[in-house]
RODO-2510 file (C-alpha; in nm, 4 decimals, decimal comma):
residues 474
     n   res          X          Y          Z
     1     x    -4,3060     0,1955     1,3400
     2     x    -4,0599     0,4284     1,4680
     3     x    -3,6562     0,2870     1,6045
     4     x    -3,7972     0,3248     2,0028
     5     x    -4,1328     0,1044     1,9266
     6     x    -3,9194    -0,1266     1,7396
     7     x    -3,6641    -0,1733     1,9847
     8     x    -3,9251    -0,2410     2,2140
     9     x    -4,1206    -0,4664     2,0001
    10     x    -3,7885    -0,6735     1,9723
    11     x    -3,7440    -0,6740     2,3271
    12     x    -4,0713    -0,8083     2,4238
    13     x    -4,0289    -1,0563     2,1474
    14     x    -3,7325    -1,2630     2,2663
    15     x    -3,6513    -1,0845     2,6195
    16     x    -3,4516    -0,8010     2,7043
    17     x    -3,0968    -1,0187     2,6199
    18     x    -3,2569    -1,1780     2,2965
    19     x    -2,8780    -1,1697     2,1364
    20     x    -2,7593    -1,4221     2,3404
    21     x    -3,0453    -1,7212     2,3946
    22     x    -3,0213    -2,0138     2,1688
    23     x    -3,2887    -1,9024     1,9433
    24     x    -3,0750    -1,6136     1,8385
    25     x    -2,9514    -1,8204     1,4685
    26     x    -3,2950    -1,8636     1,3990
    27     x    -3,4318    -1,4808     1,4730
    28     x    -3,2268    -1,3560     1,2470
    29     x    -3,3070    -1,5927     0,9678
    30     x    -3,5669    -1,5332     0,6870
    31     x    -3,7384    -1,9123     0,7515
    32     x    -3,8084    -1,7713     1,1042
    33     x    -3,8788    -1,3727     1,0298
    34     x    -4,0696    -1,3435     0,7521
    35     x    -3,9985    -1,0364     0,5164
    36     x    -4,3124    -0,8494     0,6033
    37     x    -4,2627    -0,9084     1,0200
    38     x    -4,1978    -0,5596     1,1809
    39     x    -3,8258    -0,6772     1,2527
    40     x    -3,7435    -0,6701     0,8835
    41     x    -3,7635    -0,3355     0,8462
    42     x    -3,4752    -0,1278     0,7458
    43     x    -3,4381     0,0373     1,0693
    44     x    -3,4779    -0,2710     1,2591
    45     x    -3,2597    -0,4696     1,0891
    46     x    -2,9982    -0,2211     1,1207
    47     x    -3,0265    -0,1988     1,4602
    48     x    -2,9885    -0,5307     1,5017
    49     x    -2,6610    -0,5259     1,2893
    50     x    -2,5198    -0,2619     1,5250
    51     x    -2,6183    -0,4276     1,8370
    52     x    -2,3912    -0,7627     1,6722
    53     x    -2,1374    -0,5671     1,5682
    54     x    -2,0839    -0,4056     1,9393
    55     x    -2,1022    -0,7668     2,0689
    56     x    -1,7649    -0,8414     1,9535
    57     x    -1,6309    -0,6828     2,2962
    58     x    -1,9601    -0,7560     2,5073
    59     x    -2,1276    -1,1119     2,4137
    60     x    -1,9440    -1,4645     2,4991
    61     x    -1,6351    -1,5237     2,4392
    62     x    -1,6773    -1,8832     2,3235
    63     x    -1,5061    -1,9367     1,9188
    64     x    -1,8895    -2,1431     1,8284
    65     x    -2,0333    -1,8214     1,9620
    66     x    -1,7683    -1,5828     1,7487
    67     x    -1,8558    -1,8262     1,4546
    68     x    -2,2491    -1,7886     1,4452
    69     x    -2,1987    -1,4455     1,5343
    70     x    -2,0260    -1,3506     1,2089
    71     x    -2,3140    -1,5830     1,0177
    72     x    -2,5764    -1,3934     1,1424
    73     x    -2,4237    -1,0508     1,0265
    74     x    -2,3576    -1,1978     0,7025
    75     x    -2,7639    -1,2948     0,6987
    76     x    -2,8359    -0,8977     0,8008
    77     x    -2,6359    -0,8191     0,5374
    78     x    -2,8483    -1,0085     0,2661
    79     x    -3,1733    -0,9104     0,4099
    80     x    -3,0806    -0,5433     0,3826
    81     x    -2,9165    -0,5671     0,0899
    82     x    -3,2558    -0,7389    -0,0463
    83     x    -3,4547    -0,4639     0,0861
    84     x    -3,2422    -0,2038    -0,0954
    85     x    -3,2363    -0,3710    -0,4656
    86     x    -2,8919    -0,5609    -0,4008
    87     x    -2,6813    -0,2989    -0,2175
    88     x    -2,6131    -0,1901     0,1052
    89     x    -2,5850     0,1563     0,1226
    90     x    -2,5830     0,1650     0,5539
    91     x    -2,2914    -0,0239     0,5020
    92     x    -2,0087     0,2559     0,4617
    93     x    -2,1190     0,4062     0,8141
    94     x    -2,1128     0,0550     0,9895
    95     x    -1,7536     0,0176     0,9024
    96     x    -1,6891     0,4249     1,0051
    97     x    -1,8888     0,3037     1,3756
    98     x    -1,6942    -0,0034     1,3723
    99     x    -1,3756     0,1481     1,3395
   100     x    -1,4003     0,4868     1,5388
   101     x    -1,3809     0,3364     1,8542
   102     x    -1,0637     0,1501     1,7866
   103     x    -0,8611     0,4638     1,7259
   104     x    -0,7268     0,5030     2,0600
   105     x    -0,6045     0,0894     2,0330
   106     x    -0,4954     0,2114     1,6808
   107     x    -0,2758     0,4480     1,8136
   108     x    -0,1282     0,2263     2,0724
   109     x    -0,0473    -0,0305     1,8507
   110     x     0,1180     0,2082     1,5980
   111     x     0,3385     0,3014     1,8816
   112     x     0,4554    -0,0272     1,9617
   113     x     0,5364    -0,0908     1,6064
   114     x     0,6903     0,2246     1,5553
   115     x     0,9216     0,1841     1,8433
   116     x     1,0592    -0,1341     1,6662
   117     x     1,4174    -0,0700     1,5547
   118     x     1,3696    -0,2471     1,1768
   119     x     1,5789    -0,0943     0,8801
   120     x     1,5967    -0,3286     0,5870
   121     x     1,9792    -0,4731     0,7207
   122     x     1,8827    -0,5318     1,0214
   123     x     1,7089    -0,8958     1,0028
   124     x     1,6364    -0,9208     1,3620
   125     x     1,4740    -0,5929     1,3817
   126     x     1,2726    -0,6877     1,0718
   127     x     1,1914    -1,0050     1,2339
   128     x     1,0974    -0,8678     1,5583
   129     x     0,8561    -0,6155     1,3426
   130     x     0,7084    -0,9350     1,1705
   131     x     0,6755    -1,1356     1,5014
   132     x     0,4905    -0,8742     1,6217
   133     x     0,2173    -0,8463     1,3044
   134     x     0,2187    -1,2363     1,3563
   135     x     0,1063    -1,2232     1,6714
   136     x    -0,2059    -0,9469     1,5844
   137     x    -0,3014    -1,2256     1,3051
   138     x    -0,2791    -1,5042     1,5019
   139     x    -0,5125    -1,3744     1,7624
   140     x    -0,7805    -1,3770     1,5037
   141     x    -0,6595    -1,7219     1,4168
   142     x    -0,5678    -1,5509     1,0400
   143     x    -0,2786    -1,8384     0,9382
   144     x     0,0508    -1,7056     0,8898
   145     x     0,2790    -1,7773     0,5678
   146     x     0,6437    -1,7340     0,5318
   147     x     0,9383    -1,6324     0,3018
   148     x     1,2221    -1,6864     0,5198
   149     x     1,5752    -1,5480     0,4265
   150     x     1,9088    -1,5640     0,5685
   151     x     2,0182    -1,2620     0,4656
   152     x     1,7015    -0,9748     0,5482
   153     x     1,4121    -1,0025     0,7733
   154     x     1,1172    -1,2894     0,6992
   155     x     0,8497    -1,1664     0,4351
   156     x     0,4891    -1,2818     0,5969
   157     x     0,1153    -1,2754     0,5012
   158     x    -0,2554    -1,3692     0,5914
   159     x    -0,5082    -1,5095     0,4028
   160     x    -0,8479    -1,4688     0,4698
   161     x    -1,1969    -1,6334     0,2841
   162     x    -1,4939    -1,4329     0,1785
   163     x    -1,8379    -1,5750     0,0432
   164     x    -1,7191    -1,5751    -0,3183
   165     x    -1,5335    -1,3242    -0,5637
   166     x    -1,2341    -1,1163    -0,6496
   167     x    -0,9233    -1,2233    -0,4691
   168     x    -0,7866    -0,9172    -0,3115
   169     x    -0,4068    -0,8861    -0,2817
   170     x    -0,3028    -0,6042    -0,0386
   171     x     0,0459    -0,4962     0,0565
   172     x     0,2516    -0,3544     0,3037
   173     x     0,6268    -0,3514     0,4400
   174     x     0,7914    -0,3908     0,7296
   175     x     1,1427    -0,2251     0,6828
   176     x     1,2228     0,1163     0,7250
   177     x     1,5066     0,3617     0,6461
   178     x     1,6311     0,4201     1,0097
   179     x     1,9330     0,3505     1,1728
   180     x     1,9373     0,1345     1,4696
   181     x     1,8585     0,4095     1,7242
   182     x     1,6579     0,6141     1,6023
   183     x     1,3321     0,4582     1,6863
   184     x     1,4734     0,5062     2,0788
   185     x     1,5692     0,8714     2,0236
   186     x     1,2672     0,9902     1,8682
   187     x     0,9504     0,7623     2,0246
   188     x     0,6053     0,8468     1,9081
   189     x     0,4569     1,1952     1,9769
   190     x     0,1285     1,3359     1,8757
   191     x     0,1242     1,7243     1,8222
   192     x    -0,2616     1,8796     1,8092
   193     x    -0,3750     1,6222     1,4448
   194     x     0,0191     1,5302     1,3816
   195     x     0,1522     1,1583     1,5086
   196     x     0,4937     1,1968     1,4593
   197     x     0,7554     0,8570     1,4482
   198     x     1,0114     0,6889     1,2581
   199     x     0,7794     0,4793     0,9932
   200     x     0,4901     0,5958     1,0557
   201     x     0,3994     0,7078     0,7202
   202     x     0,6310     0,4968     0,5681
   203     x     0,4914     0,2439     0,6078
   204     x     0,3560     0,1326     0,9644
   205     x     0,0696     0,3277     0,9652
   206     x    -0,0373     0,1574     0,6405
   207     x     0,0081    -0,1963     0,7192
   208     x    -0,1670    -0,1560     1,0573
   209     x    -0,4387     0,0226     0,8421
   210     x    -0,4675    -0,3166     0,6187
   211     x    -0,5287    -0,5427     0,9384
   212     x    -0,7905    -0,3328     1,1010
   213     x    -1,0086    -0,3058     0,7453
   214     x    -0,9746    -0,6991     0,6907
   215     x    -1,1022    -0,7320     1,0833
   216     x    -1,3705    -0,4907     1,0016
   217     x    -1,4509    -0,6897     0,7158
   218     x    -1,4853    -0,9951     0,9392
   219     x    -1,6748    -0,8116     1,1874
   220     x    -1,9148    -0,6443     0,9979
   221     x    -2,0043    -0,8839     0,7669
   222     x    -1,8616    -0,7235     0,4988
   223     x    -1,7208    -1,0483     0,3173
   224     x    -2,0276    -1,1458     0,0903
   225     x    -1,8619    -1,0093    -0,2393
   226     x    -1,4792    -1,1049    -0,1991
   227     x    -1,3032    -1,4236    -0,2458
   228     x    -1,0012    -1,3970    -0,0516
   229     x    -0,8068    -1,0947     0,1168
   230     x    -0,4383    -1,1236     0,1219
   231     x    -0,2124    -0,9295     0,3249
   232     x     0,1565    -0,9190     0,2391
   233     x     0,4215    -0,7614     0,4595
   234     x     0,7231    -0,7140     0,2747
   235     x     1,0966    -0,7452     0,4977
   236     x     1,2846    -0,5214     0,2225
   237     x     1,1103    -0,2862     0,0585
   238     x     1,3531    -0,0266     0,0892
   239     x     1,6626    -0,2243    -0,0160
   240     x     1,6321    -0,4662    -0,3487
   241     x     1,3096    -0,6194    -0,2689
   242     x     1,4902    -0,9201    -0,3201
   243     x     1,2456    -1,1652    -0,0436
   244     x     0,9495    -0,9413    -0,1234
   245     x     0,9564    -0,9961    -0,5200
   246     x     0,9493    -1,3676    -0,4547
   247     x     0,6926    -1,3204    -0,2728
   248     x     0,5032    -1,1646    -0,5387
   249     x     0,5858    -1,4101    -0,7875
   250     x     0,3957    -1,6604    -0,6140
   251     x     0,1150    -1,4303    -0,4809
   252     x     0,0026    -1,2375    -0,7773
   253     x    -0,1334    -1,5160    -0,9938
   254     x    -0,3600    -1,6533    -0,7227
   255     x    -0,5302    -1,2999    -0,7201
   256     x    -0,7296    -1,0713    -0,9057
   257     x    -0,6289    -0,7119    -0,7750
   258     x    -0,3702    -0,5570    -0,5577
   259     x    -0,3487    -0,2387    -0,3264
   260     x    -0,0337    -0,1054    -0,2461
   261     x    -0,1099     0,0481     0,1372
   262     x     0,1739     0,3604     0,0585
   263     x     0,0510     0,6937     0,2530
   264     x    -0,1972     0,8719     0,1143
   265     x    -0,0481     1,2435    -0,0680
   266     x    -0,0318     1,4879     0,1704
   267     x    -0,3843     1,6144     0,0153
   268     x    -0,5321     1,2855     0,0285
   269     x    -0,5106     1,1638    -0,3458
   270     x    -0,4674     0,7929    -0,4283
   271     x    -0,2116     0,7128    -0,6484
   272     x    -0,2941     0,5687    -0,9774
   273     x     0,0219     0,5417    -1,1785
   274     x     0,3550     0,5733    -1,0867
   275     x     0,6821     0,6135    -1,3019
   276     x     0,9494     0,3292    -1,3520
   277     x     1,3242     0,3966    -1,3713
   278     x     1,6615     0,3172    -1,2953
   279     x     2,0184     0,4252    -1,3065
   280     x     2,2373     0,4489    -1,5858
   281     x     2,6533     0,4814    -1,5186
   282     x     2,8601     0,6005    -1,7724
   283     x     3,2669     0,5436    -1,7323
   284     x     3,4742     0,7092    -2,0066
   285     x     3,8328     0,6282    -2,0597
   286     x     4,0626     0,9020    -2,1948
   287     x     4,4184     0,9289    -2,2063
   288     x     4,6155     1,1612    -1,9511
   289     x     4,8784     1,4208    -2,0598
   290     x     5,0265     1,7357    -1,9380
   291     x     4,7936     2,0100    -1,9762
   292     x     5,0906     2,2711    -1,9982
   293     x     5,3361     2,0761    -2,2101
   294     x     5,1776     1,8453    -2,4362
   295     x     4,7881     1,9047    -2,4134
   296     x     4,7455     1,7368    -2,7361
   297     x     4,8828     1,3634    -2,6532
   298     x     4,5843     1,3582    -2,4325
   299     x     4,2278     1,2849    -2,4632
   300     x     4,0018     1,4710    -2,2281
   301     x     3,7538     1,2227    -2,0466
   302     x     3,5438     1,5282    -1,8683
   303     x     3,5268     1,7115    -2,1788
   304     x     3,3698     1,3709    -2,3692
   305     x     3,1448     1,3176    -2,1411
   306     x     3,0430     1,7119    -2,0995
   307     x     2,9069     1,6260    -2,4281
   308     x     2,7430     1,3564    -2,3478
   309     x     2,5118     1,5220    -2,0989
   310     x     2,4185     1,7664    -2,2763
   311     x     2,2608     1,4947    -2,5334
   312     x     2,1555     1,2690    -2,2452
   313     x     2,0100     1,6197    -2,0974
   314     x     1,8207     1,6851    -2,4356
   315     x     1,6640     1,3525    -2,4431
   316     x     1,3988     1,4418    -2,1448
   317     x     1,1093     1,4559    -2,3014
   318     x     1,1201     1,1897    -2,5782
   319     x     0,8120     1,0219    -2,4425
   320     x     0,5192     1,1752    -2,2881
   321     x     0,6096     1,1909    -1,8987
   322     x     0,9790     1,0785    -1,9723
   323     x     1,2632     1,2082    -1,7436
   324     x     1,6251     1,2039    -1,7277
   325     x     1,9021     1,3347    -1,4761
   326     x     2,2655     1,3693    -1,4745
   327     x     2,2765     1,3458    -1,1482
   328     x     2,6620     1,2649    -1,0077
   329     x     2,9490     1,3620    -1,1819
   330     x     3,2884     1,3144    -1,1237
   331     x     3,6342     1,3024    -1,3125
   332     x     3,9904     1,4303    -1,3025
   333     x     4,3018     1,4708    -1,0468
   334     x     4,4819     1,7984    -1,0842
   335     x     4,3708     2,0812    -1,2809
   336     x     4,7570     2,0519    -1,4657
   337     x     4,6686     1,7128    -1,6428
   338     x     4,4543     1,6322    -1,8850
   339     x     4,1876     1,4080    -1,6909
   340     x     4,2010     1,0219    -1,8580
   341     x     3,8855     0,8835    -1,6075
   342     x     3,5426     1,0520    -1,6154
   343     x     3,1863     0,9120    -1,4980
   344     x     2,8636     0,9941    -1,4545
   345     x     2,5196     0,8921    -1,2905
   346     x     2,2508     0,8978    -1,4720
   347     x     1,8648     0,8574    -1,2831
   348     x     1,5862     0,7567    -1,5826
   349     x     1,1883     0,7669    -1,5085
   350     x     0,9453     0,6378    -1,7574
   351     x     0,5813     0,6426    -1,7410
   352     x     0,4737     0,3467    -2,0008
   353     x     0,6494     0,0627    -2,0070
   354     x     0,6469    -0,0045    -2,3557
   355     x     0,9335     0,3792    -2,3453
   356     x     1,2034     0,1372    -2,1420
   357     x     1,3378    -0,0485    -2,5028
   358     x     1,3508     0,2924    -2,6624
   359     x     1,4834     0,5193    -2,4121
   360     x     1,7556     0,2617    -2,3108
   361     x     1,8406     0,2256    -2,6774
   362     x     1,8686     0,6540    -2,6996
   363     x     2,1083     0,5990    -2,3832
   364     x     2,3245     0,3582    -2,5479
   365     x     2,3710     0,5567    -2,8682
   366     x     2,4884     0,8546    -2,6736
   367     x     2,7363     0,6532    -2,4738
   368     x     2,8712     0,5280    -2,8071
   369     x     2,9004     0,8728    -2,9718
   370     x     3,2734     0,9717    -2,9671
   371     x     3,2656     1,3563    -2,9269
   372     x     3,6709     1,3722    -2,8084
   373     x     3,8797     1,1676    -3,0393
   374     x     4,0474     0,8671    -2,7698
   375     x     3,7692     0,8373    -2,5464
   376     x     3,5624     0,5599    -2,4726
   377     x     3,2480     0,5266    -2,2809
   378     x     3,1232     0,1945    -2,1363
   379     x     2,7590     0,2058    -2,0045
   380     x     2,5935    -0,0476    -1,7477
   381     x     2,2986    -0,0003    -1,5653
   382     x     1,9168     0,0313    -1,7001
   383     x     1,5889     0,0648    -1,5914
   384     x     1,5339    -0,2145    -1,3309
   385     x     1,1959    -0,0372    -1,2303
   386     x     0,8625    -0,1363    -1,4268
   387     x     0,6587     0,1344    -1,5027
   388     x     0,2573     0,1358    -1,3590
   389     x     0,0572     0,2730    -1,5946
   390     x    -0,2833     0,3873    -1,5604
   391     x    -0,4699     0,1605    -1,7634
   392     x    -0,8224     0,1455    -1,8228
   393     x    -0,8849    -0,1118    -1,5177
   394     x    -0,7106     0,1238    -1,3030
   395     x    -0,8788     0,3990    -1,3702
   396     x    -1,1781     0,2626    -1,3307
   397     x    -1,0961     0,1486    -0,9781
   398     x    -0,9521     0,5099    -0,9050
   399     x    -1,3072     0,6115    -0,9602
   400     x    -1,4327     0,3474    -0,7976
   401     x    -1,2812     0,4360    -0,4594
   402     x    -1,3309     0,8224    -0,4918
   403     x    -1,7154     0,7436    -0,4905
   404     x    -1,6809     0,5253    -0,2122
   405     x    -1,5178     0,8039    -0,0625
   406     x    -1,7786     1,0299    -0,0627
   407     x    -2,0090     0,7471     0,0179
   408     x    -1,7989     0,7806     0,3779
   409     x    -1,8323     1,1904     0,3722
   410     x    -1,5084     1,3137     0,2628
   411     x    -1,3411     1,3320    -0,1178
   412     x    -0,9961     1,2245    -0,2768
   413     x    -0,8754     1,2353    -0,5930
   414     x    -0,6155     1,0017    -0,8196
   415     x    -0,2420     1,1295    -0,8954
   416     x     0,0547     1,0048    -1,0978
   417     x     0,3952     1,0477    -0,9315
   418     x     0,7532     0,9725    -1,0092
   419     x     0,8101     0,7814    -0,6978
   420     x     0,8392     0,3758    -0,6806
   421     x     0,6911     0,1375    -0,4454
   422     x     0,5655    -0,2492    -0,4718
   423     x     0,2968    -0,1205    -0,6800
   424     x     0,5211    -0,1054    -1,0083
   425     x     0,6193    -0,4462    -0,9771
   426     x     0,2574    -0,5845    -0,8796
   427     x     0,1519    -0,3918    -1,2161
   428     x     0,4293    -0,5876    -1,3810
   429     x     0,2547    -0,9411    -1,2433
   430     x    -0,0293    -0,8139    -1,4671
   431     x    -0,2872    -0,7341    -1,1661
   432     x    -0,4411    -0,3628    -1,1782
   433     x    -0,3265    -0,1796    -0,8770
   434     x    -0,3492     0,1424    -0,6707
   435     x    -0,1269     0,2910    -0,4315
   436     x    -0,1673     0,5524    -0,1752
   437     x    -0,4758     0,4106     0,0141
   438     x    -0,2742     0,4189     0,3512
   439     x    -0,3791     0,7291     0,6429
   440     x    -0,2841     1,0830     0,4864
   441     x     0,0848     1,1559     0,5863
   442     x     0,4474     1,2824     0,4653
   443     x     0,8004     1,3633     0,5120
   444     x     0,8855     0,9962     0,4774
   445     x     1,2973     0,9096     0,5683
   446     x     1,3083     1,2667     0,7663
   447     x     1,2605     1,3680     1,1540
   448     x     0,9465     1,5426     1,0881
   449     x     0,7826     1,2342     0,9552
   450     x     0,4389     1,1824     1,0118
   451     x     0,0531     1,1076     0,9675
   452     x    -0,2866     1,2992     1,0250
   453     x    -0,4692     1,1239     1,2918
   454     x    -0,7959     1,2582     1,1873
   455     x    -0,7325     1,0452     0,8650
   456     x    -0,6719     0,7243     0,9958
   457     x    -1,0535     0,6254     1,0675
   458     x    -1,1629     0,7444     0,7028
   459     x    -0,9218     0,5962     0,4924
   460     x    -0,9049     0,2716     0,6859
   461     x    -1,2784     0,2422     0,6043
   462     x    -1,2282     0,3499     0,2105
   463     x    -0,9651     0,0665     0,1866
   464     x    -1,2410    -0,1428     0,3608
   465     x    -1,5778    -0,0422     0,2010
   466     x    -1,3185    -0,0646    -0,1594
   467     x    -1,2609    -0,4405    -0,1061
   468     x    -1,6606    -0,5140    -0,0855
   469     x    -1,7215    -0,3158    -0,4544
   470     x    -1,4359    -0,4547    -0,6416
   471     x    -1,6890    -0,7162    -0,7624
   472     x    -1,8136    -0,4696    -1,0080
   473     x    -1,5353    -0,3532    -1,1893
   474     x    -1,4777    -0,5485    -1,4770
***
């Protein structure tokens, strides 16, 4: 039977409006349509599916209505996923023909949050960014939970239930680098594939991403293999973390996994690891002299720690993926006395965490080496930064989502950087994590900043279509 009989076998069934009599529940049920009836076939069922999904904007608007809606797409769901041996392979372009039509409301809303004047010291703005996420959540009745602060904006999340599974934490922040201002001066503008604004890579664009693939997942029925979804919007992600990493404390044990919703590279790769690091000061204390008169009374606190970065220089390297900078030096008065103050800061990136004890102990030793006789050099500083490595887990979900991206007709591929987000710190809570599974965008903290709009539809679906198949990584 071919989709046009079908459809018209359907209709003359149950009426030209079957979707919304009272008998509905029970059509879609297997007591009521046996497995060998016409409906059950792939095609019709799929129909169906599409015809509920599109009834989010067309059928009643009564919340009993909304509620046996979702059950019978979650019934669909089984029946097809019976039919095809436990999977559902239709299901990666459901969520593309879900989402596709809410690009233009996509858009919209990214402009509204983008015009939000939040950097990290500016609580109100913060809170004004997370009032406004609130508000999306509530209208899907998601329940809000806070980390209120005094001193930076509110941290928030939402918490939704699946059918049973891995608990999925996902994260997000609300802060960005901006002045007060510049979200006024420089409002959203789209050029050809570019949306340009202040955020919207980092990190707007991701966050909004995260709601829209846990409504798809609603929607579409795609809730069967998950346990819980978590969405976490940090308030100072580019300042300390301070309310975020509370946060965190209390999140990560109650789940299994985390996605950190960072831009994707500008070539569309996921990130898999990232570096850890942190900053290193050196202050050396020489003795000051007349450079003309009596050059040898003094001890030269520039020379000393000359010497020291050239060791500190010579150390990059020491562990696979290891780097070190000298990065801001600084020392002296005049050129006619022999300088007694020196210092120096030093920026440290390790890839495996178990290089921090080592590395900070080849620091140390260097600052304690005495190259001009009546120096000394006290060090602070370390690496506050946990590395995320790429362990086995997280490879495995890195190749996880680049087949379900080519399940959803396009390719990525996984990437290490040197940069630090939320994802380092989630590793450090113990749950596997990637990073980078925001829309495709770059030139984050500049006036070019930006995203590719042609990206937004696909990668919001990979995050989506990722959350249903995390059930079988092990």
């Amino acid at each position: 039977m071919n989709a046009r009989v079908e459809t018209q076998h359907a209709a003359s069934l149950h009426g030209p409006d079957f979707l919304y009599n009272d008998h509905t529940y029970h059509l879609y049920t297997k007591r009521h349509t046996p497995m060998d009836h016409p409906l059950n076939s792939r095609i019709s069922l799929r129909q169906r599916l599409r015809q509920l999904i599109l009834m989010r904007e067309t059928g009643p608007k009564r919340p009993a209505w909304h509620m046996r809606r979702m059950r019978m797409i979650w019934e669909l769901h089984d029946q097809i996923a019976a039919l095809d041996g436990g999977d559902t392979p239709m299901f990666p372009q459901t969520l593309q023909s879900y989402l596709t039509p809410q690009l233009d409301t996509y858009i919209e809303e990214l402009r509204q949050l983008c015009a939000i004047e939040c950097p990290t010291d500016s609580k109100a703005g913060v809170d004004e960014a997370g009032e406004w996420v609130a508000r999306w959540g509530r209208r899907r009745n998601w329940e809000v939970k806070r980390w209120k602060d005094d001193e930076f904006g509110d941290t928030i999340a939402f918490t939704i239930l699946g059918k049973g599974g891995p608990r999925i934490l996902l994260a997000a922040h609300l802060d960005t680098v901006y002045p007060v201002g510049v979200a006024a001066e420089r409002p959203m503008r789209i050029e050809g594939n570019t949306l340009l604004a202040p955020g919207s890579c980092d990190n707007k664009s991701g966050l909004l991403s995260a709601l829209y693939a846990m409504m798809a997942l609603e929607e579409c029925g795609g809730l069967g293999h998950i346990g819980a979804i978590t969405l976490l919007c940090g308030s100072d992600e580019e300042a300390g973390m301070k309310v975020s990493l509370r946060a965190f404390a209390e999140l990560a044990p109650q789940h299994d996994v985390a996605f950190v919703l960072e831009a994707g590279r500008e070539n569309g790769d996921i990130v898999s690891a990232r570096k850890g690091g942190g900053n290193f000061y050196f202050e050396v204390q020489g003795k000051a002299a007349h450079a003309g008169v009596e050059p040898h009374k003094g001890a030269n606190a520039i020379v000393q720690l000359a010497h020291q970065s050239v060791a500190l220089h010579a150390l990059n390297g020491m562990r696979p993926g290891m780097t070190l900078n000298v990065g801001v030096v600084s020392g002296g008065t005049v050129s006619n006395a022999v300088p007694d103050r020196a210092s120096a800061k030093i920026d440290v990136r390790i890839v495996d965490p178990a290089d921090q004890a080592p590395v900070e102990e080849a620091i140390r030793a260097i600052g304690a080496q005495v190259f001009v006789p009546g120096t000394a050099t006290t060090v602070t500083g370390g690496i506050r930064v946990p590395a995320m490595a790429c362990t086995p887990t997280i490879a495995s979900l890195a190749e996880l989502t680049k087949q379900c991206a080519v399940d959803l007709g396009f390719t990525t591929n996984d990437a290490h950087t040197g940069g630090m987000s939320y994802a380092n710190y989630l590793a450090q809570q113990g749950l596997p994590v990637l990073d980078g599974l925001g829309p495709v965008g770059g030139n984050d903290h500049s006036p070019r900043e930006y995203i590719d709009i042609d990206s937004i539809v696909p990668r919001t679906a990979l995050l989506a279509l990722l959350m249903t198949r995390v059930h079988t990584v092990g």
